[in-house]
SEGUMI-937152 format. One record per residue (C-alpha): residue in three letters; x negated, y, z; residue number from 0. Coordinates in steps of 0.2 Angstrom, whole numbers. Example, Ala and Ser with C-alpha at 12.3 -4.5 7.8 and 13.67 -1.06 7.14 Angstrom:
BEGIN
> resn:x:y:z:resi
> ALA:-62:-22:39:0
> SER:-68:-5:36:1
//
This chain:
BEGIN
> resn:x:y:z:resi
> UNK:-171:177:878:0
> UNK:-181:196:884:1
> UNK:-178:206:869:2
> UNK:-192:216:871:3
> UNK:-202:199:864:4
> UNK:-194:205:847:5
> UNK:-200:223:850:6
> UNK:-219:216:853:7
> UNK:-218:205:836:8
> UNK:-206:217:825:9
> UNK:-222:228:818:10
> UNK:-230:213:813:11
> UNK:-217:203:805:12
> UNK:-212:220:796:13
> UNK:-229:222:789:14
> UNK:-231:205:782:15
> UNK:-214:207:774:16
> UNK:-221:224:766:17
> UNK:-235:214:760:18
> UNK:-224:200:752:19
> UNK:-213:212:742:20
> UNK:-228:222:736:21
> UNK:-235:216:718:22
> UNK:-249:203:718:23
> UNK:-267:212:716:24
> UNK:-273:214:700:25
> UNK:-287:221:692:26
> UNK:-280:237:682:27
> UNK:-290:247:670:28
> UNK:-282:264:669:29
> UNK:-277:270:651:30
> UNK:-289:285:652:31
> UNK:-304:275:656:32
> UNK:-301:267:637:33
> UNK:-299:282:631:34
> UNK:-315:289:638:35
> UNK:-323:274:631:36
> UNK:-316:278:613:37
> UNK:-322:296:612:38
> UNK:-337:289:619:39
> UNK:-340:278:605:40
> UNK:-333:293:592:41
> UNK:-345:305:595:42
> UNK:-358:293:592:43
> UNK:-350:292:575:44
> UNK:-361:294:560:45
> UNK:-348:290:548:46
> UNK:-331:287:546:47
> UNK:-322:278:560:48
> UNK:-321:257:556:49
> UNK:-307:250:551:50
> UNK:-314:230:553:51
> UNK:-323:225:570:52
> UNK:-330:208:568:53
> UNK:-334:198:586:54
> UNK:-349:187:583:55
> UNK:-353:172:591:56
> UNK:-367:163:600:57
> UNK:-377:162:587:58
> UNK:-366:169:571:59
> UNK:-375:188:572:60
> UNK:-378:184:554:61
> UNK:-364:197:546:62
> UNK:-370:212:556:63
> UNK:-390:210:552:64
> UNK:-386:210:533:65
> UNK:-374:226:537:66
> UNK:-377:240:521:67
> UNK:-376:258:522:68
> UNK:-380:271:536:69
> UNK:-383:256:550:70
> UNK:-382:261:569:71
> UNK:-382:255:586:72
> UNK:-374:258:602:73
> UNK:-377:246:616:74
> UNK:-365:239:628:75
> UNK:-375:250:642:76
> UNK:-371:266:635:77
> UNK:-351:265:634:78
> UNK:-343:271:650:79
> UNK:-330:253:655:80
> UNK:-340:240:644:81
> UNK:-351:226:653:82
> UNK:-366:216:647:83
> UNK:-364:198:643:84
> UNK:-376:185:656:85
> UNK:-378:173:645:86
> UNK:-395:168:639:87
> UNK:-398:175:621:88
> UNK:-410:184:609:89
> UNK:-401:199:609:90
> UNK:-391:212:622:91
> UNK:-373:218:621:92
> UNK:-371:231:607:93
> UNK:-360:239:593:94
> UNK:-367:239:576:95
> UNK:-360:249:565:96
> UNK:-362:251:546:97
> UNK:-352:243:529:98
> UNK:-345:228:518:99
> UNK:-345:233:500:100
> UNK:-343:251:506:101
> UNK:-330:248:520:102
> UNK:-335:255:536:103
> UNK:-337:241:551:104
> UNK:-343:236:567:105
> UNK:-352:222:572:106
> UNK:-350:218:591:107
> UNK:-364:207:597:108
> UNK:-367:196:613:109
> UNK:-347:195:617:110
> UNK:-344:193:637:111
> UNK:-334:177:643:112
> UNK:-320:174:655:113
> UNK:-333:161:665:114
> UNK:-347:172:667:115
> UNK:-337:180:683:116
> UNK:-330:196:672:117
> UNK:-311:199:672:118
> UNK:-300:197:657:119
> UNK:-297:215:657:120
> UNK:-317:217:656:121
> UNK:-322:204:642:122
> UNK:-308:212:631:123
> UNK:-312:228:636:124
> UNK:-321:231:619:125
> UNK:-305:226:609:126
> UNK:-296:238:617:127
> UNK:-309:252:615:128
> UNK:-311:247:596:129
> UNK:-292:250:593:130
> UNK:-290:265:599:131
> UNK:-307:271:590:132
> UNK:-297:263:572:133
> UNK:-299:247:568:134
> UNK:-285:240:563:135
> UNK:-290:220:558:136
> UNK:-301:212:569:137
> UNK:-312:195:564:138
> UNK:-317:184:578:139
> UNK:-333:168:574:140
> UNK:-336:159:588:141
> UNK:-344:140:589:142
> UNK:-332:128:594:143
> UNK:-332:109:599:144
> UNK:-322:97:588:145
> UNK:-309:84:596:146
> UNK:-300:79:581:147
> UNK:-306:65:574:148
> UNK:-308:69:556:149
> UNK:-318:84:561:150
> UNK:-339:87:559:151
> UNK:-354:95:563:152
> UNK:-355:108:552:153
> UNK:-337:111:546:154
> UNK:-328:128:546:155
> UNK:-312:133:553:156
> UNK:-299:145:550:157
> UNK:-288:145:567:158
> UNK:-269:146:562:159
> UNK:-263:144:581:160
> UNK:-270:142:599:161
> UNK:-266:132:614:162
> UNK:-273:143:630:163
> UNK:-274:133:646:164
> UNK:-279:147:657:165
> UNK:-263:161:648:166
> UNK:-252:143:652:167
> UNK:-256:143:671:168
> UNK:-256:162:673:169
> UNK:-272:170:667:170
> UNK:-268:183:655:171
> UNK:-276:197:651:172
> UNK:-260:208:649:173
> UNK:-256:205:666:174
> UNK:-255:221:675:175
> UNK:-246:238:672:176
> UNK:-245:240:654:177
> UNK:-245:256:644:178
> UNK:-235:259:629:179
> UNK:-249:266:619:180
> UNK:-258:252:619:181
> UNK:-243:239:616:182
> UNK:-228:232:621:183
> UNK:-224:226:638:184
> UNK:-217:210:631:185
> UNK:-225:206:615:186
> UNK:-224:190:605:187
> UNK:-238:177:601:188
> UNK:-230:168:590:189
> UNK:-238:174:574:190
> UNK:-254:179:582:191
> UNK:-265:174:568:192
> UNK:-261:184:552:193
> UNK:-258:173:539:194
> UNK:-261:185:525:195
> UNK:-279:184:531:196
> UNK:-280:167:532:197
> UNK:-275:165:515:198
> UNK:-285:178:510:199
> UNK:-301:167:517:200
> UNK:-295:152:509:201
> UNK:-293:161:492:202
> UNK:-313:167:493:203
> UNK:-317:149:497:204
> UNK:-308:140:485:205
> UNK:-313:154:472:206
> UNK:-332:155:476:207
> UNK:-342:142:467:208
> UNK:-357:146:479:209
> UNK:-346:140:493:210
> UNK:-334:129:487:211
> UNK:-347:117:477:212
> UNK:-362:119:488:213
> UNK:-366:101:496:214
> UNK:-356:96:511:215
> UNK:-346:113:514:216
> UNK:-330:109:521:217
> UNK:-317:123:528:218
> UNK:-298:118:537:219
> UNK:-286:125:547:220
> UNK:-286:119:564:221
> UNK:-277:124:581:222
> UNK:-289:131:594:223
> UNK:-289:126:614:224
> UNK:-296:140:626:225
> UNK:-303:133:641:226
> UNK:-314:143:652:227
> UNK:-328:135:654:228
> UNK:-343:135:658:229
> UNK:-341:116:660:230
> UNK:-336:105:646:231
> UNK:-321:94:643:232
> UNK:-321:78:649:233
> UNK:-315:62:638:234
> UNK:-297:63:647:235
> UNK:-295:79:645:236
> UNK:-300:80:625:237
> UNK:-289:66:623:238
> UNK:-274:75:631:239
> UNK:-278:90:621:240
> UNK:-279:81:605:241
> UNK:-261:75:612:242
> UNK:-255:93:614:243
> UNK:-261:96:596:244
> UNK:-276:106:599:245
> UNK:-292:102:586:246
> UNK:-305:112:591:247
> UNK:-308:117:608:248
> UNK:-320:135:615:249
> UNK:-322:145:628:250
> UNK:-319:162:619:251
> UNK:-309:168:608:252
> UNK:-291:168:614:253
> UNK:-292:183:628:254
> UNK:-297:195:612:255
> UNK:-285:187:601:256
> UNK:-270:192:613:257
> UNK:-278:210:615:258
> UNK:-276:212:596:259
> UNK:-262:205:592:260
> UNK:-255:216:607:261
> UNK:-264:232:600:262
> UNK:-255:229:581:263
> UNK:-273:221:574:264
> UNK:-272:210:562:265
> UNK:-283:195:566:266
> UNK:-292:183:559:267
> UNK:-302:168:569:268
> UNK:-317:157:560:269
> UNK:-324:144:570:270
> UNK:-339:135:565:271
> UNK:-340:116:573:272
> UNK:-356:114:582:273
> UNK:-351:97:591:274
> UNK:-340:83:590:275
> UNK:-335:72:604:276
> UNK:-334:53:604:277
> UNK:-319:45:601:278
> UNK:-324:27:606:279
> UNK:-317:18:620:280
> UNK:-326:21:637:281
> UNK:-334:10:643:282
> UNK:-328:-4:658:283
> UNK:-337:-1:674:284
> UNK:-325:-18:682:285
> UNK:-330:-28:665:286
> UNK:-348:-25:667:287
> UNK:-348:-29:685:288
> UNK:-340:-46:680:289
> UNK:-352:-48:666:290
> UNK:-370:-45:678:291
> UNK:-363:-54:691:292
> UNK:-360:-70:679:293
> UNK:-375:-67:672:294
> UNK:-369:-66:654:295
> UNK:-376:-56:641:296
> UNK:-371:-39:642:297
> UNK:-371:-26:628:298
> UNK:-386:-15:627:299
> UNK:-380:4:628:300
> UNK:-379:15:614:301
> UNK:-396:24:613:302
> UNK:-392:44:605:303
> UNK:-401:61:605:304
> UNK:-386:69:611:305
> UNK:-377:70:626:306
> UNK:-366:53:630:307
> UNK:-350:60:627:308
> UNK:-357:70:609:309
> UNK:-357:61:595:310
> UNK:-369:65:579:311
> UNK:-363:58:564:312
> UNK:-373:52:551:313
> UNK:-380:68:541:314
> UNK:-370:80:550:315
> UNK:-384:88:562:316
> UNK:-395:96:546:317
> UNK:-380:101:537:318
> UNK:-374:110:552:319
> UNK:-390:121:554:320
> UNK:-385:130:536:321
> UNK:-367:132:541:322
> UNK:-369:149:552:323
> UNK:-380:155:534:324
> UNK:-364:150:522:325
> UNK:-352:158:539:326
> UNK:-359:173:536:327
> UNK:-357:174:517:328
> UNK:-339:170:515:329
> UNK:-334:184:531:330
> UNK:-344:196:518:331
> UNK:-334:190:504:332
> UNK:-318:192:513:333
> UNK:-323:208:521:334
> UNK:-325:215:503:335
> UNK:-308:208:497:336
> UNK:-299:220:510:337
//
């Protein structure tokens, strides 16, 4: 063999061997860009810093348009690092600042998601910027679908735990050089959702003759599924989540949990269920061939105002229009129990 073929190939080779020992690409945000960002948001300041950030939901915006005190706004546009949501709504991205029964807090309106092409370091950039500014519990809403069968339109849930698809299969959004004064390198999920806090929202439920003996009102604990989205689940997929355990299933969420728990917040996660999938049997494509091409009477399809693999139970749709109203109320009644 001419050894001067290995010479020819040897720069090559040693290039793609550089290229295989170096770390997978990542997107990286450096420390000092969140720290921009929080001195930023501290000179806009009118008050003292917030020590409760509550993330609202599409549609759950309720708590930080009945905000008390000296009330104001910063928008997503004008803090260096943050990004604006894409996702059709009646507002833009902003911070609202102002008070619970005299506790300083922010509101953060018109969250982004994972599926609308932002990173995970972007959509929880906010959390990260919010931490470093003061905050120290963090309360996430968001509108979630319910797979367990004992679940309803309507019903509110406190998360205890989460099942997260995309963290499983390598999506995380603590991937990438970490810096110690933000958290630890290795830090532990397995408490992510305070439970003081849920018990606390339990406490002002059960308590609260307003909410606890208002009509229809029901509130659960339940484990939440994070899928990115923006598609739905289809019916094997719910039915091998609801085999993994998970009751409720979203496409938010869970990337600003692991944020918090990561930054020392203490967390607490209120889903409100605004659909429920179908639990029937599927139909047979092979028994309905058989039946058209006997000729024999064939069941007529079930006619719905929802989507086929939704299912609106009896009563459920105009209770679940209040829900985000009685939502509101009890994050305000827990808010002012801190």
């Amino acid at each position: 063999m001419d050894h001067s073929e290995l010479k020819v190939l040897d720069p090559p080779v040693a290039e793609l061997a550089s290229a295989c020992l170096s770390p997978r690409p990542v997107e990286t945000i450096p420390h000092s860009v969140y720290e921009s960002a929080a001195a930023h948001v501290r000179r806009q300041l009118r008050n003292d810093p917030p020590r409760v950030a509550l993330v609202c939901g599409k549609g759950l915006q309720g708590v930080s348009e009945q905000l008390e005190g000296d009330i104001h706004e910063i928008p997503f546009s004008a803090i260096p690092g943050f990004v604006s949501s894409t996702v059709v709504t009646s507002s833009t991205g902003r911070l609202v600042f102002g008070e619970v029964s005299g506790l300083p807090v922010v509101c953060i309106v018109g969250r982004c998601h994972y599926y609308e092409g932002y990173s995970m370091k972007h959509i929880t950039f906010p959390i990260r910027v919010l931490s470093l500014v003061g905050v120290r519990t963090l309360i996430v809403t968001s509108a979630v679908s319910g797979i367990a069968a004992d679940l309803d339109l309507g019903d509110i849930v406190v998360v205890r735990d989460h099942i997260s698809l995309p963290t499983l299969a390598g999506l995380n959004p603590l991937i990438g050089p970490n810096y110690a004064q933000l958290g630890p390198r290795l830090p532990s999920m397995y408490n992510a959702y305070t439970f003081a806090l849920r018990k606390l929202a339990f406490m002002v439920f059960l308590g609260d003759e307003e909410l606890h003996r208002k009509k229809g009102v029901r509130m659960r604990e339940a484990v939440y599924c994070y899928a990115t989205g923006p598609s739905s689940e289809t019916r094997a997929e719910c039915a091998a989540l609801r085999a993994l355990g998970a009751e409720v299933v979203g496409t938010s969420t869970v990337p600003e949990v692991i944020v918090a728990h990561h930054a020392g917040l203490d967390v607490l996660c209120l889903g409100l269920v605004t659909s429920v999938v179908a639990h029937g049997a599927e139909p047979s494509a092979e028994d309905a061939a058989r039946a058209a091409m006997a000729a024999t009477p064939q069941p007529r399809p079930r006619v719905t105002a929802v989507d086929d693999d939704i299912l609106a139970r009896k009563n459920s749709v105009k209770k679940g229009g209040q829900r985000p109203v009685d939502l509101n109320l009890l994050i305000q009644r827990i808010v002012a129990r801190l």
